[in-house]
N, C-alpha and C positions, 0 to 999 in steps of 0.2 A: 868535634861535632861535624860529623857528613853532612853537606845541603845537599839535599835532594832536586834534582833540576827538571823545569818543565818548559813548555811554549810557553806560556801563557800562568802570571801567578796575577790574583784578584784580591787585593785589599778590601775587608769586608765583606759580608757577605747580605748585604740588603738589596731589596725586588730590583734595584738595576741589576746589579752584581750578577742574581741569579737568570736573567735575561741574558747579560751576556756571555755567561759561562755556557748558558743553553747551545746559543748562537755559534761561540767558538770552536765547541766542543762537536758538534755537529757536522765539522767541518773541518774532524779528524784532527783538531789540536790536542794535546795532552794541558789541559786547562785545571788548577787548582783554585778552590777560592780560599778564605782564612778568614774567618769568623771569631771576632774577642768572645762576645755570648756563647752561651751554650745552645743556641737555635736561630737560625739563620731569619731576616726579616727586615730588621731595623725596626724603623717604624712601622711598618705597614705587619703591622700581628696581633694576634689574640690573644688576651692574658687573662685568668682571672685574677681580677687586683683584692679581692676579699677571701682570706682562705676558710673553708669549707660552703661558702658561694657557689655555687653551678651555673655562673653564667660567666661567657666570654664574651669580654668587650671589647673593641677596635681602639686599643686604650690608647693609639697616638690618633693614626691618619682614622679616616672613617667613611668616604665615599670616594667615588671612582669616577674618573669624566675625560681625564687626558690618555689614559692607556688607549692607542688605537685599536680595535675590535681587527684591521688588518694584523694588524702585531700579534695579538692574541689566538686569531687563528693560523697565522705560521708556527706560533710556538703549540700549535695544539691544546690549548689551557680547556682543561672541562671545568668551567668558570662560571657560572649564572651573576649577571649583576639586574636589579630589579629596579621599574620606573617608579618613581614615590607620585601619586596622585596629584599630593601638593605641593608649589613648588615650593612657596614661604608663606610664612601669617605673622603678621606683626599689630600687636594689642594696641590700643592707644584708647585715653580718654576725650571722648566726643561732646560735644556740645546737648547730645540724648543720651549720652551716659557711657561704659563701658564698648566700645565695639571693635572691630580687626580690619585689615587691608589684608585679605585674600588673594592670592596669586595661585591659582592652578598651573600645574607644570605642561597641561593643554589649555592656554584660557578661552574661557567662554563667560554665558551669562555669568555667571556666578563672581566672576573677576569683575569685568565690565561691572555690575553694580557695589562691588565695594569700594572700585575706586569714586566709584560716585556718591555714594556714603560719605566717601573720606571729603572727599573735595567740592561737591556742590554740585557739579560738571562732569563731561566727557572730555574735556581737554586734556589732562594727565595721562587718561588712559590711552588714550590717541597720539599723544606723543611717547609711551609708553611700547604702544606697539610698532610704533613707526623707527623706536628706536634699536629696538632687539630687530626687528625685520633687517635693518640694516647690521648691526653687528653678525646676523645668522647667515649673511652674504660675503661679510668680513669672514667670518666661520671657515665657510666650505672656500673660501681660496687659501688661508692658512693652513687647515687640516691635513690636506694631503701632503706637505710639504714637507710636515715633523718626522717622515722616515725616508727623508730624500737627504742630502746633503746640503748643506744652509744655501739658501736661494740667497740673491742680491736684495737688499732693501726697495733699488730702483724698480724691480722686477716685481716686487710681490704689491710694492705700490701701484705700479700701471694695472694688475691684474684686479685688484678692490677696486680703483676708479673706473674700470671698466664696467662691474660688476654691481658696484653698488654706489657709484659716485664717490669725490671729493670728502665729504662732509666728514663719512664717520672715520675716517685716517686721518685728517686732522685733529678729530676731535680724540680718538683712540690712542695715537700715535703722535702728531704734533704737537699741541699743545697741551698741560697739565689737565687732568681728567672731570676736575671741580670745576672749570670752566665751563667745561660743555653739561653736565648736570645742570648745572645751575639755570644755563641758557634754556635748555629744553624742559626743565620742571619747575612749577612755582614748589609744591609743595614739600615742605622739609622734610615730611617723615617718607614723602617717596624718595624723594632725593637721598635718604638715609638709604634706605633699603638697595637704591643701586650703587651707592658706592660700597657698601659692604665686600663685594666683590673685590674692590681695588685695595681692600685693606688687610682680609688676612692672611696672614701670615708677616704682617711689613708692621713698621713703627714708622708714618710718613704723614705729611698734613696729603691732604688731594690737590693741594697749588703749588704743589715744588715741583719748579724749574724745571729740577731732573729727572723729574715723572714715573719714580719708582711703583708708583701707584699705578701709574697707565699699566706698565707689565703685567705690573697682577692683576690684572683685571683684564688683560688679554687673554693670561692664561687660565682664567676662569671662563672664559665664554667662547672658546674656540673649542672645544674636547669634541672629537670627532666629528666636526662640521654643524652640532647641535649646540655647544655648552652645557647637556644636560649632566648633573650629578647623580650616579647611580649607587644603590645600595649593594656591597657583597653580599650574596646569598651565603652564608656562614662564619662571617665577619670576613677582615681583613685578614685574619689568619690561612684563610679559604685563596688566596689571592696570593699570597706565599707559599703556601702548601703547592698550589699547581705549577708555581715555579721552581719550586725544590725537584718536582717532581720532573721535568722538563729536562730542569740542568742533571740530574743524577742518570736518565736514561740516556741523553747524549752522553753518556760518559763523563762527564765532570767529577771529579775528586773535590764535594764539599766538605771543609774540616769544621768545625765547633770548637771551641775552644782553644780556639788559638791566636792570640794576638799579636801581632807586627808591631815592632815596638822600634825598628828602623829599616829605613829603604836608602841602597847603594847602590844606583846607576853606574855605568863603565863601557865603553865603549862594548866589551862584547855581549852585554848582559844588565840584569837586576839580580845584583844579591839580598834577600831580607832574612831578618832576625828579628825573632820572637820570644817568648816565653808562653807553653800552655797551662792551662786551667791548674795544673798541679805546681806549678813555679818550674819548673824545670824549661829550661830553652831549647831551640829549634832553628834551624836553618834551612832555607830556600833559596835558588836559583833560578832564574826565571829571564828568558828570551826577552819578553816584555812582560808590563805591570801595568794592569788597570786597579784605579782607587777608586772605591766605592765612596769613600771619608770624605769630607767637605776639604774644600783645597787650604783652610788654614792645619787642617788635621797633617795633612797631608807635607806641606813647609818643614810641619816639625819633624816627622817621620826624614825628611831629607836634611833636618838640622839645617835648616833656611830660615827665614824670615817671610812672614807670611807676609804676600804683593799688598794686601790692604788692611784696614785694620780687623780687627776680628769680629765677626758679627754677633750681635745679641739680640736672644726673641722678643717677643712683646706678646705673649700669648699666655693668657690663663684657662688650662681645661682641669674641669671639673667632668667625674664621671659620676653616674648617680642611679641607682637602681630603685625604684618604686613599688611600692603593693598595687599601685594604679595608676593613673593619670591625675592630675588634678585638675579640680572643674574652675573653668575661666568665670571670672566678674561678667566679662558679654555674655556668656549662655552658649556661646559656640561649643558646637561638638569638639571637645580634647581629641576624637581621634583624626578630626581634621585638620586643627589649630596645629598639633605635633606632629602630624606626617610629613610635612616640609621642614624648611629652616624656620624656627620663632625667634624672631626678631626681638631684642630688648632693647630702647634705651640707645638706638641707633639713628634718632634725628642727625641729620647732616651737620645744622651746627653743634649740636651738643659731641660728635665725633670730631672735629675740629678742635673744639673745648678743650676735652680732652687728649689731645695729642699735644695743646699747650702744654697742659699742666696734669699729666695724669694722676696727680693726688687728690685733685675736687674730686675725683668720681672713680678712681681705683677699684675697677672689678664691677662697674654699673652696666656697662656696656657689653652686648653678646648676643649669640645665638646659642637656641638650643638644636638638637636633633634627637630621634627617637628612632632608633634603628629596627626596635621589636614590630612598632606599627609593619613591619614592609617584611622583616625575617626576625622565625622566630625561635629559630634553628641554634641561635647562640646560649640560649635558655635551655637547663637540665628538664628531664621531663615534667618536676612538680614545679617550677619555675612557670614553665609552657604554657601547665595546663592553669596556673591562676590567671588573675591579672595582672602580675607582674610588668613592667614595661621598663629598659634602661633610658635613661636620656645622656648628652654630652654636651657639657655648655664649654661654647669657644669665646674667651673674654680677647674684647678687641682694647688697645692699646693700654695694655698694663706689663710694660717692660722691666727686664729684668732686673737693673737697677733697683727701682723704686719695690719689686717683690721678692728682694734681698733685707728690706728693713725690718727689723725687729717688728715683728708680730704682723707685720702687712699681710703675709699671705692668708692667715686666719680674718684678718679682715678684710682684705677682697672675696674670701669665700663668702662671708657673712654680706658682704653688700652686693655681692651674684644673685643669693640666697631673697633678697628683701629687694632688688629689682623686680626680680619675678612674681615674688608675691602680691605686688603693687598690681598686678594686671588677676592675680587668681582670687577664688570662691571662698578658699581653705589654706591657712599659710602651707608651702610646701613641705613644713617637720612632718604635717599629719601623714603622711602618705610615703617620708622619706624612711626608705630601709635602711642604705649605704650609699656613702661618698670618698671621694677620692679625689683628692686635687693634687697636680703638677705644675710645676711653676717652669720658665723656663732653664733656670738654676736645675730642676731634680729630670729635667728632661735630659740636658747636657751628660747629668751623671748615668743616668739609663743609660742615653744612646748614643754618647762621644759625640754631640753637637755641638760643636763650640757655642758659646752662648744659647743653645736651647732653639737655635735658628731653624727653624722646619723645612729650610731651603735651601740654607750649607751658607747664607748670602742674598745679596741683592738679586733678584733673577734678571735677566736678560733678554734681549730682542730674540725670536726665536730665527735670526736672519743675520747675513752680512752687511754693514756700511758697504757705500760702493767702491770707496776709497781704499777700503783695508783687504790688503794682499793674503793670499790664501794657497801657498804652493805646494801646504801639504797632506795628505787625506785627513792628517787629525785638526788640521784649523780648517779644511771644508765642514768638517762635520762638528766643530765645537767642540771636542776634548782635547785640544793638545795643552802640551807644560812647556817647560824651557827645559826638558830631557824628551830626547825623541825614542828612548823606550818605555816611558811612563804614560800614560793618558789616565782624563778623569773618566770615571763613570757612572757619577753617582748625580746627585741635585747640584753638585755644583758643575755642572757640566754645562755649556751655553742654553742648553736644550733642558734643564734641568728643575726640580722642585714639584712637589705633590708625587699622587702613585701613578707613572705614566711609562715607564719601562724606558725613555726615550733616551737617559743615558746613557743607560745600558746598551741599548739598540746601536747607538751612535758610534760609542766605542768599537764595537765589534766589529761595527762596519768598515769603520777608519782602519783599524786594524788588519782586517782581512783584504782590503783595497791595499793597505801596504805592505802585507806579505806578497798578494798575486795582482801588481799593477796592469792595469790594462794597456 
């Protein structure tokens, strides 16, 4: 078997991958990528999960907020992502019966008086805004930094306390992130609603020490100097598609069906070996290798030992297609309660609770999203033209473990299912067309995630300690390995997790810094 030899070979071929192939390729490398699937994406794609269905869902990731819009327009993406009116709704029963905490994604009256609904007061909401004011100043001095090469911690500290004071880097970044919630909100179910942010994608209480939770909750409210989450205008498929389309015009050679089944570093090179989609094997040679694959994927690929243990998700999504909406117990208009995130069952303490002991409440906890309210483009035309609407419930801490046992996953559906209906008019069978649920077990098998981890791993400071040495473009910019012609480029990359291009971006950069040093 001849290996075919290139500059540049790309382990996977998901929205990093096709970033930096773009980048590479543009820049007159002979860049290959290597796709196991038959369509390049990873997560970030559109599938119809029900056959003869016409409607495509963003059946992993689902909105957009870390891809920098500079990024987007270097790669020329003809992209539309769209602002959702609302930011979140979350139901709760009140003391006059059924009512919601309304958050506009521009708040105004209509915000201002539901937190005063909720709580008596203008205090919450006052500290409320005082709090996002300061994170949106933490924002714009982070934001530009994620296509520069990892700045110093010291540095990017002094630039927030200049900017917006002391307080919120301590509270963001020093100390465990339930702290500072706690301090600044009486109210539980506000205090739910912001920590949400620090939670998906993690299995983590909000008071650990090691504040895996701060991160994500960083990298939720830094996205382009806003934290806003935006909707793709024709799913996440629309989002891959433009990058396919990016890397194939630079000239990139993307393959389908082809999976790398091991990677051989050597002093003058990377050899890899594969077998494609028909069983047959295949052989590649390659300058250098960037992995798109989470870095335990990647250990094995090198016949190593992966540096820490293996990560496992803690995420239950449920996709779900409807004849309608369904009407809420408050009387709130559904097409406003669903335009944003809907909040379930996400009091602070009861998310605590359950990160004890995720069996009390397995599959109670969650948001929904309704992607048709904002585009309705992923819907065939007699889909469109009803009322049909998809929803996507993201269940928070229902790890893999525990949605490995015997019949759990049918009963976290079932208690997803009967959360929500606690809050609506009409149980939601009457209205339910199709569903679909993924555990983080059938995610791994989709998409080679070790444990179903939507983020390859723990994410990380998007910055350097001041202490930790940095002599080579791939530890400036957060992908290097312990082989200096391998780099990561996918979410486990220092800069890594969610749909943000930034691995990708990162690699390339390192890369091409260390073809043509300056």
């Amino acid at each position: 078997m001849t290996a075919q030899r290139h500059d540049v070979a790309i382990v996977g071929g998901g929205h990093n991958a096709l970033v930096a192939a773009a980048l590479l390729a543009r820049e007159g490398l002979d860049v290959v990528v290597l796709e196991r699937l038959p369509h390049v994406g990873g997560a970030a794609v559109s599938e119809r999960p029900w056959p003869g269905v016409d409607a495509r869902l963003s059946r992993y990731a689902y909105l957009v907020s870390l891809f920098p819009e500079a990024l987007a327009a270097d790669l020329g993406l003809d992209l539309e992502l769209r602002s959702r009116a609302t930011a979140s709704f979350t139901p709760y029963d009140g003391p006059r019966g059924p009512a919601g905490l309304l958050v506009e994604t521009e708040p105004g009256a209509a915000t201002r008086a539901s937190f005063r609904a909720l709580t008596g007061g203008d205090d919450e909401y006052a500290a409320w805004q005082e709090l996002y004011a300061e994170l949106e100043g933490l924002a714009q001095v982070v934001a530009p930094t994620l296509l520069e090469p990892l700045p110093r911690e010291g540095d990017v500290h002094a630039r927030v306390r200049a900017a917006v004071g002391q307080r919120v880097w301590t509270d963001v970044v020093e100390r465990p992130i339930g702290e500072a919630i706690e301090r600044r909100f009486r109210n539980d179910l506000v205090r739910g609603v912001v920590a949400t942010d620090a939670l998906i994608g993690t299995f983590t209480s909000l008071f650990d020490p090691a504040r895996p939770a701060n991160r994500c909750f960083l990298y939720h409210v830094v996205g382009n100097g806003t934290g806003e989450w935006r909707v793709p205008v024709g799913g996440m498929g629309a989002v891959t598609a433009a990058l396919e389309r990016a890397a194939r015009a630079a000239g990139a050679d993307v393959r389908t069906g082809h999976e790398v089944t091991r990677v051989v570093p050597d002093g003058a090179g990377v050899g890899l070996e594969g077998r494609l989609a028909s069983g047959e094997g295949f052989a590649v040679e390659a300058d250098h290798v960037l992995c798109g694959a989470a870095p335990a994927v990647l250990a094995r690929l090198l016949g190593e030992e992966p540096a820490g243990p293996v990560p496992h998700g803690a995420q239950l999504k449920i996709n779900l297609l409807v004849s309608r909406l369904p009407r809420l117990r408050s009387g709130v208009d559904p097409r406003v309660a669903f335009a944003g995130t809907f909040h379930v069952g996400e009091e602070m303490s009861r998310l605590e609770a359950l990160h004890r002991d995720p069996a009390t409440g397995l599959g109670t906890a969650g948001e929904l999203y309704c992607h048709t309210l904002t585009d309705r483009s992923i819907l065939g035309p007699d889909l469109a033209a009803s009322d049909a609407q998809t929803l996507t419930w993201f269940g928070i801490h229902t790890p893999d473990d525990a949605l490995r046992a015997p019949g759990a996953k049918d009963a976290a559906f079932r208690a997803a299912v009967a959360a929500l209906d606690a809050h609506l008019a009409e149980p939601l069978a009457d209205v339910l067309l199709h569903a679909e649920v993924r555990t983080p077990a059938e995610i791994e098998a989709d998409l080679a995630m070790p444990g179903g981890h939507i983020f390859h791993g723990d994410l990380a400071w998007p910055w350097l300690p001041d202490d930790v040495p940095a002599h080579t473009p791939a530890a400036r910019w957060g992908v290097a390995t312990d082989h200096e012609r391998v780099l990561l480029c996918g979410s486990g990359a220092r800069r890594g997790g969610a749909v943000s291009g930034l691995g990708g971006h990162s690699a390339a950069r390192a890369l091409l810094e260390t073809l043509s040093p300056r």
